[in-house]
MDTraj code that builds the backbone (N, CA, C; nanometers):
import mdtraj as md
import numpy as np

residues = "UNK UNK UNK UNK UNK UNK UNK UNK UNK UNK UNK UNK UNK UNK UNK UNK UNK UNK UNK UNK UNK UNK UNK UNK UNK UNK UNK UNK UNK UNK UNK UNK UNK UNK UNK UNK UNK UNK UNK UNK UNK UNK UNK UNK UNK UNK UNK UNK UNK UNK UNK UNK UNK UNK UNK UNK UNK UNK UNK UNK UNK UNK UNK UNK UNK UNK UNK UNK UNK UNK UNK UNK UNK UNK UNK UNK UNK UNK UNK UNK UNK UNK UNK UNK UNK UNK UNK UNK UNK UNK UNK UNK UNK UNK UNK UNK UNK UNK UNK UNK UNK UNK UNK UNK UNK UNK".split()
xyz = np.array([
    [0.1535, 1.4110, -0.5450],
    [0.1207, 1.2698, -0.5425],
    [0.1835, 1.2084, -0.4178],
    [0.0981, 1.1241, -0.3856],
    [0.1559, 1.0321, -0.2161],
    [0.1837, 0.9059, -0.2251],
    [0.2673, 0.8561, -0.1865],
    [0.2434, 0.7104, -0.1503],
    [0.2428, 0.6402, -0.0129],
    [0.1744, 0.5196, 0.0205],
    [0.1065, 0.5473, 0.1137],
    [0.1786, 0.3466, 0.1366],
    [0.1969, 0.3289, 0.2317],
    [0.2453, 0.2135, 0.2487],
    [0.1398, 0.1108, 0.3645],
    [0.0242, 0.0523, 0.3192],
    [-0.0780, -0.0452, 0.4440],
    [-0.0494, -0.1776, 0.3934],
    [-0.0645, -0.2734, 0.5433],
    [-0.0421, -0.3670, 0.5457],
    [-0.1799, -0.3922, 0.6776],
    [-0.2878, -0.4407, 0.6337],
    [-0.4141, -0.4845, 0.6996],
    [-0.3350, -0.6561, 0.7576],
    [-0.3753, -0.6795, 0.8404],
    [-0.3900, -0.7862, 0.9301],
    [-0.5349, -0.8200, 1.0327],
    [-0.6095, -0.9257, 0.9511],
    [-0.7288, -0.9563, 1.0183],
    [-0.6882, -1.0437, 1.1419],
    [-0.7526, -1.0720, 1.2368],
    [-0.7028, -1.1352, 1.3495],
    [-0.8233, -1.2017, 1.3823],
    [-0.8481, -1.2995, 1.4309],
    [-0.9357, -1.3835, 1.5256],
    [-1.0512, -1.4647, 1.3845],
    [-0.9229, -1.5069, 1.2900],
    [-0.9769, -1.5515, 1.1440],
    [-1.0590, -1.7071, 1.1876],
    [-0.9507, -1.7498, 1.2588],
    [-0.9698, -1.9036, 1.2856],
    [-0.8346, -1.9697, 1.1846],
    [-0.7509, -1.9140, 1.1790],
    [-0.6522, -1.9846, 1.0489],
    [-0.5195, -1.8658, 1.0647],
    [-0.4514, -1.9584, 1.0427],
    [-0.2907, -1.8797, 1.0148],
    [-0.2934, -1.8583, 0.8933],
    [-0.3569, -1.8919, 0.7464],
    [-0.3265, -1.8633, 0.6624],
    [-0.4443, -1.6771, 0.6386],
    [-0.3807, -1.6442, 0.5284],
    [-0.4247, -1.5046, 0.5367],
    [-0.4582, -1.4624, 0.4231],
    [-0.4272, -1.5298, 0.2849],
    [-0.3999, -1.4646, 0.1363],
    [-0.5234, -1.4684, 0.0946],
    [-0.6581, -1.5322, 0.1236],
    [-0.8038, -1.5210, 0.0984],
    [-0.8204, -1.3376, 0.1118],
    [-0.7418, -1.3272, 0.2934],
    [-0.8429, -1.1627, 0.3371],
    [-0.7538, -1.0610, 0.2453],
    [-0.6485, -1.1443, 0.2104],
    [-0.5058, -0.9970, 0.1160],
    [-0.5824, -1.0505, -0.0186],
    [-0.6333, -1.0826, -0.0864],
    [-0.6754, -1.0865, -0.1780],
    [-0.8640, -1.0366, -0.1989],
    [-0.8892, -0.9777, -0.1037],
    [-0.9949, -0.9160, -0.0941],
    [-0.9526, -0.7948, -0.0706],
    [-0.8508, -0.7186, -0.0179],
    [-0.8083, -0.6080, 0.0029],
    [-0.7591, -0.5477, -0.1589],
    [-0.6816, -0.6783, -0.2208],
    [-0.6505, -0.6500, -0.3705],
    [-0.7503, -0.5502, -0.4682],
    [-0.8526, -0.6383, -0.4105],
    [-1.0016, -0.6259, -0.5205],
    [-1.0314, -0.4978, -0.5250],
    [-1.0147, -0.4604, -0.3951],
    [-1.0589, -0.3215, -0.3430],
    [-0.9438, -0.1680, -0.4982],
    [-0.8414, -0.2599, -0.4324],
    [-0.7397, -0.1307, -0.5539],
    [-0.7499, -0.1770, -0.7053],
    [-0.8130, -0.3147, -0.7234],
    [-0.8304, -0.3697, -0.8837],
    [-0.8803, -0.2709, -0.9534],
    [-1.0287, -0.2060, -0.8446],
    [-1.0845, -0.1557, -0.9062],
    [-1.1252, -0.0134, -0.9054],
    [-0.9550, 0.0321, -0.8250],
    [-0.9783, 0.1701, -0.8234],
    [-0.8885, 0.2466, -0.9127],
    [-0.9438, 0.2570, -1.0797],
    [-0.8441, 0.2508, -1.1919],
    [-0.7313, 0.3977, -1.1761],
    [-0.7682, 0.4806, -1.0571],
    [-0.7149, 0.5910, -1.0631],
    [-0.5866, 0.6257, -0.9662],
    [-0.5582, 0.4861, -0.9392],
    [-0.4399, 0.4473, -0.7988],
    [-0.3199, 0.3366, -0.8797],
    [-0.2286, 0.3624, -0.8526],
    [-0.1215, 0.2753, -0.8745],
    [-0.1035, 0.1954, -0.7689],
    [-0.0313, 0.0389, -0.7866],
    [-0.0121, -0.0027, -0.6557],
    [0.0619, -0.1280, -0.6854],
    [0.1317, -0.1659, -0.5720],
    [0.2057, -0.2850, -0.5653],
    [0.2413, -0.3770, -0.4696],
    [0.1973, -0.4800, -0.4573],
    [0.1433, -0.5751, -0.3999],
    [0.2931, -0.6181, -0.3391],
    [0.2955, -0.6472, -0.2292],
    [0.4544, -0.7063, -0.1970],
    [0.4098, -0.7972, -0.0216],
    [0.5457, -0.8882, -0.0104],
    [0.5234, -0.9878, 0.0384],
    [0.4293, -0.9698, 0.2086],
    [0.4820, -0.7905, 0.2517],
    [0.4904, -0.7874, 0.3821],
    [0.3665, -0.6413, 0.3697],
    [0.2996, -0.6332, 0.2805],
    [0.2216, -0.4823, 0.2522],
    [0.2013, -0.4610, 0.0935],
    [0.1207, -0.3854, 0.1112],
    [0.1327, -0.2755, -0.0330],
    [0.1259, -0.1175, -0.0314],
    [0.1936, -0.1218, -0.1479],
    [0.2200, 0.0498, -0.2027],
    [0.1314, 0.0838, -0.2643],
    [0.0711, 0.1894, -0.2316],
    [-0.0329, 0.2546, -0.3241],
    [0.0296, 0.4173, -0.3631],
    [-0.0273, 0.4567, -0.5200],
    [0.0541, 0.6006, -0.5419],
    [-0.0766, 0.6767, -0.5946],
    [-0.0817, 0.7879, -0.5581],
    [-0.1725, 0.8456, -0.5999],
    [-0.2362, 1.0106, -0.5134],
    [-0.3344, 1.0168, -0.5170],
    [-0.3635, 1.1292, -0.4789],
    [-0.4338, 1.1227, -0.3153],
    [-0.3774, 1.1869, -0.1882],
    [-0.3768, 1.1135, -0.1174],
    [-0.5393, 1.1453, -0.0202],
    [-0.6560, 1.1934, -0.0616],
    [-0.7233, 1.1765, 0.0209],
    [-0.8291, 1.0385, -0.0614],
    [-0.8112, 1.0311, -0.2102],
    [-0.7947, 0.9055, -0.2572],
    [-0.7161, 0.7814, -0.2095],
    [-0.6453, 0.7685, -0.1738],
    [-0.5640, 0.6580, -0.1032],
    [-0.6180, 0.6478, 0.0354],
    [-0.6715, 0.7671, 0.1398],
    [-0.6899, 0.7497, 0.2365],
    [-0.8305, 0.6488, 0.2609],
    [-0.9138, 0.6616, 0.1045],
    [-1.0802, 0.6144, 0.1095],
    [-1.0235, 0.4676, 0.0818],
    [-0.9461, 0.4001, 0.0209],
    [-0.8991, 0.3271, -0.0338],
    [-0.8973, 0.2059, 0.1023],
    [-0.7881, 0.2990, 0.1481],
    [-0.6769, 0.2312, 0.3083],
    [-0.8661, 0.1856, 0.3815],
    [-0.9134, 0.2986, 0.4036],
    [-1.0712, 0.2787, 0.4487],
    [-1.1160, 0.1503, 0.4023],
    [-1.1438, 0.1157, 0.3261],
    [-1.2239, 0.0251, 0.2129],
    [-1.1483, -0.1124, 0.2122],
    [-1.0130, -0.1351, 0.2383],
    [-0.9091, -0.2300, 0.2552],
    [-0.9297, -0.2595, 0.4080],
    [-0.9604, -0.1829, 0.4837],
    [-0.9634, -0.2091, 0.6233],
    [-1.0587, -0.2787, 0.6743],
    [-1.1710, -0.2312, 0.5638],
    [-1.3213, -0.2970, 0.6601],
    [-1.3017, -0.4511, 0.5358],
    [-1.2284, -0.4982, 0.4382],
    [-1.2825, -0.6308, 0.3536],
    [-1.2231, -0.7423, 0.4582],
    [-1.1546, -0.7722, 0.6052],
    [-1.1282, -0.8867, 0.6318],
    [-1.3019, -0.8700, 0.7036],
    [-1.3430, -0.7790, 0.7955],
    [-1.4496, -0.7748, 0.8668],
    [-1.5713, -0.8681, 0.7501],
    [-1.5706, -0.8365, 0.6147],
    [-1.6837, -0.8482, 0.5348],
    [-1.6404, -1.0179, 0.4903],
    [-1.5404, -1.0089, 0.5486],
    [-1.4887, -1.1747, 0.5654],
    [-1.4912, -1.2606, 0.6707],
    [-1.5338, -1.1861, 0.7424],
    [-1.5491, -1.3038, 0.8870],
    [-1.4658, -1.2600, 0.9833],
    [-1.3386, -1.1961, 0.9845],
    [-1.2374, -1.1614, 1.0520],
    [-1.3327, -1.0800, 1.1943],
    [-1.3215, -1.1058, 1.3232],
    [-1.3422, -1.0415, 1.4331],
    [-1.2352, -0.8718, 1.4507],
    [-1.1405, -0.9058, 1.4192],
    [-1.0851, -0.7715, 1.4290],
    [-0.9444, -0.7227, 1.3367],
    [-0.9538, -0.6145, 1.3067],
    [-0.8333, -0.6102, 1.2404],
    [-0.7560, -0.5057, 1.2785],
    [-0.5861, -0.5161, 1.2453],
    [-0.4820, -0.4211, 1.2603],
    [-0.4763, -0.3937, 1.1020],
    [-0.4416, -0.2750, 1.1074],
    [-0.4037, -0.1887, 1.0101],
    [-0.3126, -0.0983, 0.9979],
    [-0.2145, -0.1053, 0.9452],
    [-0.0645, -0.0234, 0.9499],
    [-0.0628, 0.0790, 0.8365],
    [-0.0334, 0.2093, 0.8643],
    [-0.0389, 0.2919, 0.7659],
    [0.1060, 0.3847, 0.7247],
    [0.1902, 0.3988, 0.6694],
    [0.2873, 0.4725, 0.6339],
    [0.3023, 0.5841, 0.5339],
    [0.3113, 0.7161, 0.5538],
    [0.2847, 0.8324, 0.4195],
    [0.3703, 0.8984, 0.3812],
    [0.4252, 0.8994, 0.2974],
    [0.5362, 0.9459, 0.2066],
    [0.4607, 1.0488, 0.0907],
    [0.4717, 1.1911, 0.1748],
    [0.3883, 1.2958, 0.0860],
    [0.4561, 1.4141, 0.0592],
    [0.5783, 1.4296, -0.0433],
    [0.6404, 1.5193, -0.0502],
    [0.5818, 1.5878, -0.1807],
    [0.6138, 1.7081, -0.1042],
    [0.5241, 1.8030, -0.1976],
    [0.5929, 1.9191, -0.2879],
    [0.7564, 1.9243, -0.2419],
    [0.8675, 1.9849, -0.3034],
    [0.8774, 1.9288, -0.4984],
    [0.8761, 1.7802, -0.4943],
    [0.8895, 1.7414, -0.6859],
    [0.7753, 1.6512, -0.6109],
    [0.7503, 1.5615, -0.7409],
    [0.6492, 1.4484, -0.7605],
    [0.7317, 1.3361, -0.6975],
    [0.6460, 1.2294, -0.6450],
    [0.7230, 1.1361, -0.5952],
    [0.6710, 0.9729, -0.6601],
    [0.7194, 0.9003, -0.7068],
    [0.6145, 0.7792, -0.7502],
    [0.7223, 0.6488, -0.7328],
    [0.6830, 0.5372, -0.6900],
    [0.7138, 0.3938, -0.6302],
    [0.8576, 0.3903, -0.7435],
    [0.8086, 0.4086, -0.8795],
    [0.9139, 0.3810, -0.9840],
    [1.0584, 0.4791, -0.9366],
    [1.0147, 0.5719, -0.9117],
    [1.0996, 0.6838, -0.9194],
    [1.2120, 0.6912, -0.7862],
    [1.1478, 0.6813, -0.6691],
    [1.2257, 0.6406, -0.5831],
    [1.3375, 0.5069, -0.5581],
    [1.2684, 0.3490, -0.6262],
    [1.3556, 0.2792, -0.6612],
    [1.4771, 0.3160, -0.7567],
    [1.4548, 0.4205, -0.8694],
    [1.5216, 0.4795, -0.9858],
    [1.6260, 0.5432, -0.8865],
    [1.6140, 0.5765, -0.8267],
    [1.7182, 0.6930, -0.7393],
    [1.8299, 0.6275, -0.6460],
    [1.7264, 0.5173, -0.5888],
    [1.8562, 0.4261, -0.5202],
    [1.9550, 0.3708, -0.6040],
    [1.8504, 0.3003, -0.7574],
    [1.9368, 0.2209, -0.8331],
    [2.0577, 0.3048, -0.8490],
    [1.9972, 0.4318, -0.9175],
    [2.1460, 0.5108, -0.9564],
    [2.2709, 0.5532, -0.8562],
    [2.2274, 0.5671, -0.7422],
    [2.3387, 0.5731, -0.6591],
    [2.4206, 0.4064, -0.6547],
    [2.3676, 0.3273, -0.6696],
    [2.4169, 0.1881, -0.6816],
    [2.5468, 0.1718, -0.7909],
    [2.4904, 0.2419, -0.8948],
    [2.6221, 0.2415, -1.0006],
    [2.7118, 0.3928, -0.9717],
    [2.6701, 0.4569, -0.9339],
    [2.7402, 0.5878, -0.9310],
    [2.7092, 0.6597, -0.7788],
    [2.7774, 0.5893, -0.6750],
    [2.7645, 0.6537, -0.5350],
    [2.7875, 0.8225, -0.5259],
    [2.7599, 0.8200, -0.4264],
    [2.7660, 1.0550, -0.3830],
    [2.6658, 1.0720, -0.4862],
    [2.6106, 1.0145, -0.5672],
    [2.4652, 1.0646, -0.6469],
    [2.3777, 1.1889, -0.5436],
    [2.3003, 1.2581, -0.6040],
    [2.1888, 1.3688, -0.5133],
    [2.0889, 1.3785, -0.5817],
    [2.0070, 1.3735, -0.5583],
    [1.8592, 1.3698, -0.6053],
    [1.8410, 1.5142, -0.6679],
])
top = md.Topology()
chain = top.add_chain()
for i, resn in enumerate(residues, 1):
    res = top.add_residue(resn, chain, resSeq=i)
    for name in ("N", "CA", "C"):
        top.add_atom(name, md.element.get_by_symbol(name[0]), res)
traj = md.Trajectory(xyz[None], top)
């Protein structure tokens, strides 16, 4: 399992505000019941299987265009370890615990 960290930025909107084109990118993972994901201030996390996530990132990329947007940036980050399973919950779980109990090891 991968997780995959995009943060789309449409450009040449006509507007500084942006949460219309991030909320069309949403729609895109609403309804892809087979992806985990989490919406955060600066990007989102998606978990899942990763040439699934890659059609996804695809599909998120082209909704500012299907919005009017002239061009867009798209940032992609992949976290694909293939040694154990890796998932959004699980990695926060790991920091937490070193938080109460430092020299922790995964």
């Amino acid at each position: 399992m991968a997780l995959v960290e995009v943060t789309v930025i449409p450009l040449g909107t006509g507007s500084t505000s942006l949460s219309s084109f991030v909320a069309g990118c949403v729609r895109v993972l609403e309804q892809a019941e087979d992806v985990k994901y989490q919406l955060t201030p600066m990007g989102t996390v998606l978990e899942g299987d990763l040439p699934r996530l890659m059609e996804l990132v695809r599909q998120m990329h082209e909704q500012p265009f299907l919005a009017g947007a002239t061009r867009v940036s798209t940032t992609i980050r992949i976290d694909d370890r293939r040694d154990k399973e890796g998932t959004m919950q699980g990695k926060v779980a790991s920091v937490e615990t070193k938080l109460i109990t430092p020299g922790g090891t995964d």
